[in-house]
C-alpha positions, 0 to 999 in steps of 0.5 A: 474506490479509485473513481474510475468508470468500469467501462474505462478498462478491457473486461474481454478476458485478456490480460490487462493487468499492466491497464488496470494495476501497474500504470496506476500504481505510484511512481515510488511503489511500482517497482516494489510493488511489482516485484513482489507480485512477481516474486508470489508468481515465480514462488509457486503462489504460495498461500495469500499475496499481501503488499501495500501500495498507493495508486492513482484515484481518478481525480488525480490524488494517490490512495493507499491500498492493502493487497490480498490474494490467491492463485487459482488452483484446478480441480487437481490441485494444479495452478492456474493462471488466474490470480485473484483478491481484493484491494481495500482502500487504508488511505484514513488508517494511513493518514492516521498512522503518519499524524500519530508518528508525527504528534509522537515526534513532536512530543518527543521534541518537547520533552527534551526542549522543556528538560533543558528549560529546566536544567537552565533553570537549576544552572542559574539559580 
C-alpha cells in the first residue's frame, strides 16, 4: 500500500512504531494523528481506535489512510501492550470527495452567476 520493502523496517519485536507510522505520517496530520493514538492509549483503549490521515508512499507521494484498531487484552481480561489493526488505503474515496466538493462549488457559483444574468436582463428591458 505505501510501496515500501517489508525488509526496509525492524520486525525484531521492539517498538518501532515511530519507524514504522510516525515518520511517515504527513507533516499537517502528525500531531493530530498522534494525539489521538495516544489519547485511545491513556483512555484505557476503549473499543476500536478510528482516525484518518495521510502517509508518505514510497515513491514520494502522500496516501490517505483510514485507521482501525484494538488493544489487546490477556486472558484476564487485562490490557496488554499490544495494539493492533489495519490501515486501508481511501486515497480514490478522497480524491473523489474533494472533485464532488469542488464540482458542487462550482455549481453554486454558477447558479448565482447566471441568476444575476438574469436580473440584468429584467433591469434593462
Amino acid at each position: 500500500m505505501l510501496g515500501f520493502n517489508t525488509c526496509q523496517f525492524n520486525f525484531s519485536g521492539s517498538a518501532n512504531l515511530k519507524e514504522t507510522w510516525i515518520d511517515l505520517l504527513h507533516p499537517d496530520d502528525r500531531i493530530e494523528a498522534v494525539r489521538k493514538f495516544t489519547q485511545y492509549l491513556e483512555d484505557g483503549s476503549p473499543g476500536i481506535y478510528e482516525n484518518y490521515f495521510r502517509m508518505r508512499h514510497a515513491d514520494g507521494c502522500w496516501v490517505w489512510i483510514y485507521s482501525r484498531g484494538i488493544t489487546l487484552r490477556d486472558k484476564n481480561e487485562v490490557l496488554t501492550d499490544k495494539t493492533i489493526g489495519t490501515h486501508i488505503n481511501i486515497t480514490d474515496s478522497k480524491m473523489t470527495e474533494e472533485a464532488v466538493r469542488i464540482t458542487s462549488r462550482l455549481m453554486k457559483y454558477s447558479l448565482i452567476c447566471l441568476q444575476m444574468d438574469i436580473l440584468s436582463l429584467r433591469q434593462g428591458m
